[in-house]
LUMLOGU-812695 format. One record per residue (C-alpha): z, x, y; residue in one letter. Coordinates in pm, 1 decimal, decimal comma. Each point is the difference from the previous one (the first is absolute). Layout:
BEGIN
+----------+----------+----------+------+
!        z !        x !        y ! code !
+----------+----------+----------+------+
!        Z !        X !        Y !    a !
...
+----------+----------+----------+------+
This chain:
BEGIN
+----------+----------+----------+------+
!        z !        x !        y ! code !
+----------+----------+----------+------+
!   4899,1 !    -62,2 !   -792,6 !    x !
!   -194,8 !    147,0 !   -335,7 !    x !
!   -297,7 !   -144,4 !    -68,9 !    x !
!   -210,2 !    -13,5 !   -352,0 !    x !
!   -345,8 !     40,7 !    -15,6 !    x !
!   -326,1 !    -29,9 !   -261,0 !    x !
!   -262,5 !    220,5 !     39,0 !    x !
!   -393,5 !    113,6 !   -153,4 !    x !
!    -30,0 !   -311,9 !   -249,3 !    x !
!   -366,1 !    -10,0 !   -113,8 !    x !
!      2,7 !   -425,1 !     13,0 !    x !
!    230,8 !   -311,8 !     19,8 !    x !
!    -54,6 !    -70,6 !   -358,7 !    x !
!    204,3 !   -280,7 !   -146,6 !    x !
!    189,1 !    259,8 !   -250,3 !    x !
!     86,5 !    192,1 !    311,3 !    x !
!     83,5 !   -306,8 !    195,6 !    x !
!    245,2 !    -83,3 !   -303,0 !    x !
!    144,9 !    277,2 !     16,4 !    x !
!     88,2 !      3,9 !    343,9 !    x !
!    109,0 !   -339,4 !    -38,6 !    x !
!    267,2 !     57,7 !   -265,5 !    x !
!    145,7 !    320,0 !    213,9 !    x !
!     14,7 !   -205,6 !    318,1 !    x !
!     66,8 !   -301,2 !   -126,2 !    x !
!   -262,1 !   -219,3 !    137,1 !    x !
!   -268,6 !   -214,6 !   -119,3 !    x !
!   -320,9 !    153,6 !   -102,8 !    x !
!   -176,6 !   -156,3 !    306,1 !    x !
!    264,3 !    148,9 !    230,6 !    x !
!    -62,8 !    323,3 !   -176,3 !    x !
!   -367,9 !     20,6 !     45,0 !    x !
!     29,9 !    -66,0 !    349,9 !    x !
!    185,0 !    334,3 !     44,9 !    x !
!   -284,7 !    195,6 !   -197,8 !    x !
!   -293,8 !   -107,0 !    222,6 !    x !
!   -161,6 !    312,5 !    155,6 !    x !
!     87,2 !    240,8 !   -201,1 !    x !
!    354,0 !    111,2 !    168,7 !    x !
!    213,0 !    154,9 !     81,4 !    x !
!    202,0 !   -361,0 !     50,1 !    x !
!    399,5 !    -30,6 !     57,9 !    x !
!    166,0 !   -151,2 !   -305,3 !    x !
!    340,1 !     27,1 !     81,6 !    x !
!    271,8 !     33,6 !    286,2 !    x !
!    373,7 !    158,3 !     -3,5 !    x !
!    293,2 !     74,7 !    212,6 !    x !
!     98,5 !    272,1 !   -231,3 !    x !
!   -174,8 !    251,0 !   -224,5 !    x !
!    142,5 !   -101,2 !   -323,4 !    x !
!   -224,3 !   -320,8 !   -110,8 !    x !
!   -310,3 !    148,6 !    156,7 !    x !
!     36,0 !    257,9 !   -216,4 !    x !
!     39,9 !   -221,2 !   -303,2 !    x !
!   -282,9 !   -187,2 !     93,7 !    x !
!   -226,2 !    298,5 !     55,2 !    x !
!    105,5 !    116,0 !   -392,2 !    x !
!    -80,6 !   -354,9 !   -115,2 !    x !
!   -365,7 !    -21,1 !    131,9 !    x !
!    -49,2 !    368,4 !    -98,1 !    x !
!     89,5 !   -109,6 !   -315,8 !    x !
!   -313,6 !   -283,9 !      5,6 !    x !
!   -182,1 !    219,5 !    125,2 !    x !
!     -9,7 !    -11,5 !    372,0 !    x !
!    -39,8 !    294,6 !    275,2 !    x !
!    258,6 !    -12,3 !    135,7 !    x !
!    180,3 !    130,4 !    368,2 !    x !
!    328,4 !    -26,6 !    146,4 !    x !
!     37,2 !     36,7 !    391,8 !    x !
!    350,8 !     17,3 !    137,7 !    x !
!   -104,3 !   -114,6 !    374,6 !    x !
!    315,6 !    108,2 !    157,9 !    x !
!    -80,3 !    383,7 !   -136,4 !    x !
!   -387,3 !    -54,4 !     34,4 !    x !
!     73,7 !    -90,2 !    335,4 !    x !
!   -284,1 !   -222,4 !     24,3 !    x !
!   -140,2 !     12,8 !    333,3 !    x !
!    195,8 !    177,8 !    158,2 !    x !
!   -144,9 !    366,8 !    -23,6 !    x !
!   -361,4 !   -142,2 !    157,1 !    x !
!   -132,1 !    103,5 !    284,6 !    x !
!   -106,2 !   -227,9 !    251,0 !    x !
!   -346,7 !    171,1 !    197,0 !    x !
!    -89,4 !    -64,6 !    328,3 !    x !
!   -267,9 !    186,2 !     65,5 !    x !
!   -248,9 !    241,3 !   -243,2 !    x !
!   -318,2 !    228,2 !     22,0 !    x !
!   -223,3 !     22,6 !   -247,6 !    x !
!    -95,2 !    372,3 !    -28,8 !    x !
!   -247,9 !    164,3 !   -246,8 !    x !
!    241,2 !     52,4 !   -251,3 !    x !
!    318,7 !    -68,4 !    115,7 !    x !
!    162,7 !   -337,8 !     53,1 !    x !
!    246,2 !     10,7 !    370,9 !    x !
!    265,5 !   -229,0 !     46,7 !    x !
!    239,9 !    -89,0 !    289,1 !    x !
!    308,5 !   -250,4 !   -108,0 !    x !
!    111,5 !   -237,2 !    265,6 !    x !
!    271,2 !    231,2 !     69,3 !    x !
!   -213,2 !    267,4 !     72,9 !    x !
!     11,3 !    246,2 !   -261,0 !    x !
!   -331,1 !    143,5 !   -155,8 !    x !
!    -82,6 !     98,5 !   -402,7 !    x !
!   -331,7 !     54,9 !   -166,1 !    x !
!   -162,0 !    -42,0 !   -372,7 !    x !
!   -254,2 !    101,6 !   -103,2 !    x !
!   -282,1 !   -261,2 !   -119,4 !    x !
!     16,5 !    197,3 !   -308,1 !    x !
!    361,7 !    -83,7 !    -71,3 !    x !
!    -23,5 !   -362,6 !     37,0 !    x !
!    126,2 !   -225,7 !   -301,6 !    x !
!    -68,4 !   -338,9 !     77,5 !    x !
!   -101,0 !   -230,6 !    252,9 !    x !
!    194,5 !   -370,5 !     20,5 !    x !
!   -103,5 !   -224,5 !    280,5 !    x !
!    221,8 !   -335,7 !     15,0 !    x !
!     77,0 !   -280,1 !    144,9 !    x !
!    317,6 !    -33,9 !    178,8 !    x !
!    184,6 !   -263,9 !    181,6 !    x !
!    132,5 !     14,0 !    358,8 !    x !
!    201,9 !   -289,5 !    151,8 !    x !
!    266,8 !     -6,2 !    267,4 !    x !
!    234,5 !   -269,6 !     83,2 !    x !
!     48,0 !   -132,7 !    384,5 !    x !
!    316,7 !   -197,8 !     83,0 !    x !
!    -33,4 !   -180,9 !    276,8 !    x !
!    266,1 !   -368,7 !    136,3 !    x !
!   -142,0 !   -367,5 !    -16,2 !    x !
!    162,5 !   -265,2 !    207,7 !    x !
!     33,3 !   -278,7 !   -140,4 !    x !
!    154,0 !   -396,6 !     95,5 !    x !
!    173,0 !   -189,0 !   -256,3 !    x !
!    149,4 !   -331,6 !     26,2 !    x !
!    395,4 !     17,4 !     82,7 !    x !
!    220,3 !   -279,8 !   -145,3 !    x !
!    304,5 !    106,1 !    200,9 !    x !
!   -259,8 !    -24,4 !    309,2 !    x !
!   -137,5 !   -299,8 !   -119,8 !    x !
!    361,7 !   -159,4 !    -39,7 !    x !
!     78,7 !    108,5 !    345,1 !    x !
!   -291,0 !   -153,1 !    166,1 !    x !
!     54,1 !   -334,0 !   -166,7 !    x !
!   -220,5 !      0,3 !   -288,1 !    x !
!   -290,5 !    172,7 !    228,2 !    x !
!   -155,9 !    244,1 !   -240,0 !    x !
!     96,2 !    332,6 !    129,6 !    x !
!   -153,8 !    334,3 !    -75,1 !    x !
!    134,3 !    374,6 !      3,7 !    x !
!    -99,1 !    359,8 !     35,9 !    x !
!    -69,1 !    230,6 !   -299,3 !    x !
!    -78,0 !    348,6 !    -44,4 !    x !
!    -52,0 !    160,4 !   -325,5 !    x !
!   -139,5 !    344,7 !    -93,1 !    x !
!   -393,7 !     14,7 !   -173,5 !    x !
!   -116,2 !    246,5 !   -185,3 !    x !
!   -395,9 !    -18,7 !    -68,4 !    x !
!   -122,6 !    266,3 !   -245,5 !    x !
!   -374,0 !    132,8 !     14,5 !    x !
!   -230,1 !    174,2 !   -263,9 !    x !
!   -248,4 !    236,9 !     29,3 !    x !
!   -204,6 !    219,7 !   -268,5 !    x !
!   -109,7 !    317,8 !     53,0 !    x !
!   -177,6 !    302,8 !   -232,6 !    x !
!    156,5 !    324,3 !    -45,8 !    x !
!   -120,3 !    300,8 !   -165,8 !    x !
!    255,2 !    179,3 !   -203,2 !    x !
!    -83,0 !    372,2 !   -127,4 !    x !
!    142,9 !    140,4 !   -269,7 !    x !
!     23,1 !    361,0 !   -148,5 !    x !
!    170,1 !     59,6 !   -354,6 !    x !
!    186,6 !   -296,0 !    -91,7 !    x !
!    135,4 !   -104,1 !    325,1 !    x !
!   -124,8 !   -204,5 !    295,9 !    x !
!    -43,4 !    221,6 !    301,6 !    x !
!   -165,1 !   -113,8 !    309,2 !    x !
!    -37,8 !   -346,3 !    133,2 !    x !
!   -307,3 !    -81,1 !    260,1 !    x !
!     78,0 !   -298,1 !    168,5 !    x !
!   -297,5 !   -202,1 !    106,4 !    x !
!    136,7 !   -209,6 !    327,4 !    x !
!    179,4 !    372,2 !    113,4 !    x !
!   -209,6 !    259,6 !    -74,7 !    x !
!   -204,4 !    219,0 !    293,1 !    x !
!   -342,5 !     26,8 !   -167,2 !    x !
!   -160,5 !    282,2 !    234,7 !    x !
!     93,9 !    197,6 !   -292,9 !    x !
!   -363,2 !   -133,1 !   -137,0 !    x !
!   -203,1 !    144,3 !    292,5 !    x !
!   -366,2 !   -126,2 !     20,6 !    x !
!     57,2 !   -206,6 !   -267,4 !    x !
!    315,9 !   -265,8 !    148,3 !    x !
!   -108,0 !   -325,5 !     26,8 !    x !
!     43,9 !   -295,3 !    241,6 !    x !
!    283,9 !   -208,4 !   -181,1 !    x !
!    347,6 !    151,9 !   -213,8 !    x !
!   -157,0 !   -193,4 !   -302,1 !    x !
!   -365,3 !    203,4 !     44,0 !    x !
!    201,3 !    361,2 !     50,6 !    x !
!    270,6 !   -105,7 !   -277,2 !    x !
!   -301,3 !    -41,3 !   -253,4 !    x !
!   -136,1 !    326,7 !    129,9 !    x !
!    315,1 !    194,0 !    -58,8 !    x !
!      6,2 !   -106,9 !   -361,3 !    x !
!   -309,3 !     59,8 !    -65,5 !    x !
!      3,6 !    351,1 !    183,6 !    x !
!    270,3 !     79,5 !   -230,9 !    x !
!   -183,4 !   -102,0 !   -285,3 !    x !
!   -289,8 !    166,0 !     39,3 !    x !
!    211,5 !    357,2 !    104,4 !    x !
!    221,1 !    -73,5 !   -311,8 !    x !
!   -237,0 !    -25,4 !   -315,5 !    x !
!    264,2 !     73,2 !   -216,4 !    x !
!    270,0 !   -244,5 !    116,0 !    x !
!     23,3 !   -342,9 !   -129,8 !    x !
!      9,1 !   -302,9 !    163,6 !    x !
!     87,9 !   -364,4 !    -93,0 !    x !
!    -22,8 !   -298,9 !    251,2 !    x !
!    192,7 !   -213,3 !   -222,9 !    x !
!    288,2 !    -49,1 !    242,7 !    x !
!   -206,0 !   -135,5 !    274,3 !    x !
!     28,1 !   -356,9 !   -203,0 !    x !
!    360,3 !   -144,7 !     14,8 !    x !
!    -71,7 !   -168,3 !   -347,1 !    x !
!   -108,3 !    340,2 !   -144,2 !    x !
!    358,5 !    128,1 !    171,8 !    x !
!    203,9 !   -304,8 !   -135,1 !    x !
!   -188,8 !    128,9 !   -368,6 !    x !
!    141,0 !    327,4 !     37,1 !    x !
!    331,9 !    -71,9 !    130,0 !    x !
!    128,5 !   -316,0 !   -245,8 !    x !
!    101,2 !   -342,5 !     87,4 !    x !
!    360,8 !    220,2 !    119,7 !    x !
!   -136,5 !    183,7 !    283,0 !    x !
!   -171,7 !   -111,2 !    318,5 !    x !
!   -271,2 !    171,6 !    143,8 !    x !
!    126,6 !    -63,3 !    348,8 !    x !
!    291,2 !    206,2 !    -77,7 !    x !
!    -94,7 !    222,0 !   -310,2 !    x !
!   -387,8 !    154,7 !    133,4 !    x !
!    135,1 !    373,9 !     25,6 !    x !
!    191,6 !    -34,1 !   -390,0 !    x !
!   -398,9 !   -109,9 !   -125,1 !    x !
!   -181,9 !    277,5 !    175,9 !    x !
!    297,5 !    231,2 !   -179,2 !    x !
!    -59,5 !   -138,3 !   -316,0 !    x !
!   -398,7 !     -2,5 !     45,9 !    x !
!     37,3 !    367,6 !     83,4 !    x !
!    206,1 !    107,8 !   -280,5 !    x !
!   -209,5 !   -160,9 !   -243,0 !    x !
!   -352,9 !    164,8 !    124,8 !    x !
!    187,8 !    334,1 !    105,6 !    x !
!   -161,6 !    286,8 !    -62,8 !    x !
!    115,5 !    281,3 !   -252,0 !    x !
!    -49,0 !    314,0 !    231,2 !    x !
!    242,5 !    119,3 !    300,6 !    x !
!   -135,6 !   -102,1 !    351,3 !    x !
!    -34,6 !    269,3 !    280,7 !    x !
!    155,9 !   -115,7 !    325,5 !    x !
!    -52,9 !    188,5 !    335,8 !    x !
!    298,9 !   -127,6 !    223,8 !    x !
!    287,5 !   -149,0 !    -21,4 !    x !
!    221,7 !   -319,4 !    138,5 !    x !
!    372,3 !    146,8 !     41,2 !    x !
+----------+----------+----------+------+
């Protein structure tokens, strides 16, 4: 899939709005709603290359910022790391993934800090019984309404929210702290009594250690995610493509010193 983006307008003026209009080819109201915020906002989906690239000229020619991911290269999602465990050390950020293999950053060379909100759901199959009247029973037992056995298959679907913290160096999502997974004894003295209390901690640990990274809290709203992502893309499906796209457009311009790797 390549996606189009907007970026770093000042305001949703109408003149803007018009323009964005006749490049989409919307109504103005339909328009505006994709400039509320500020950006970066998804304007446009493709299978292939070719017509996001057209688009991407024609809004540079209005006027527009514009960006052009290619998810399948991007790989969008796939290259985070999942933590399970961390230790917050004077200046040096430890991590453990849930397969067990250890990196560290420096506070220093932290980018940006994302937390979201994600959804989790499974889906339980399970068989109801149920009776249901039989004509050929009924017509066998002389017009004495009849029933008969069923069995049939359920599926029942469930829903749950919960936050994650993405970290981000240079212009790619890095790290992902899970809140309902994480081992907080990483916090020491400071851990707290419920995840919630210790997630809220972490970020604001990580905060205060990185005064140069930025942070936006945007994606903790799903109507602030639907915003970014276009009336194309569900958040359900389409959180890890936002935080990309949030962390391209605030990357920042210098190199990012990594101690560690993930091979």
């Amino acid at each position: 899939m390549h996606v189009v983006t907007i970026h770093h307008w000042q305001e949703p003026t109408a003149e803007l709005a018009q323009a964005l209009a006749g490049v989409l080819k919307v109504t103005a109201f339909d328009a505006r709603q994709r400039l509320i915020g500020n950006g970066p906002a998804v304007v446009g989906t493709f299978a292939e290359p070719d017509p996001a690239q057209r688009l991407a000229v024609k809004l540079q020619e209005a006027g527009f910022r514009v960006g052009v991911i290619d998810t399948s290269a991007a790989g969008a999602g796939s290259s985070f790391c999942i933590v399970h465990r961390f230790l917050l050390e004077e200046a040096m950020l430890h991590i453990e993934d849930v397969d067990g293999r250890k990196a560290r950053i420096a506070y220093s060379a932290v980018g940006l800090l994302l937390p979201a909100t994600r959804v989790t759901g499974q889906a339980e199959s399970h068989t109801v019984t149920e009776r249901k009247f039989s004509m050929g029973k009924t017509l066998m037992a002389g017009g004495l309404p009849m029933t008969r056995k069923v069995e049939r298959r359920e599926t029942v679907s469930s829903e749950e929210r919960e936050r994650v913290l993405y970290l981000c160096k240079g212009s790619r999502p890095w790290l992902i702290f899970p809140q309902s997974s994480l081992v907080y004894d990483g916090l020491g003295a400071r851990m707290k009594p419920s995840r919630e209390m210790n997630f809220n901690e972490l970020v604001a640990e990580l905060r205060r250690r990185s005064p140069a990274a930025g942070y936006d809290d945007r994606l903790l709203n799903r109507a602030a995610q639907a915003r970014l992502l276009g009336p194309l893309l569900s958040p359900e499906t389409n959180l890890d493509l936002a935080v990309e796209i949030l962390a391209r457009d605030k990357a920042a311009a210098v190199p990012v010193p990594v101690h560690g790797s993930f091979s």
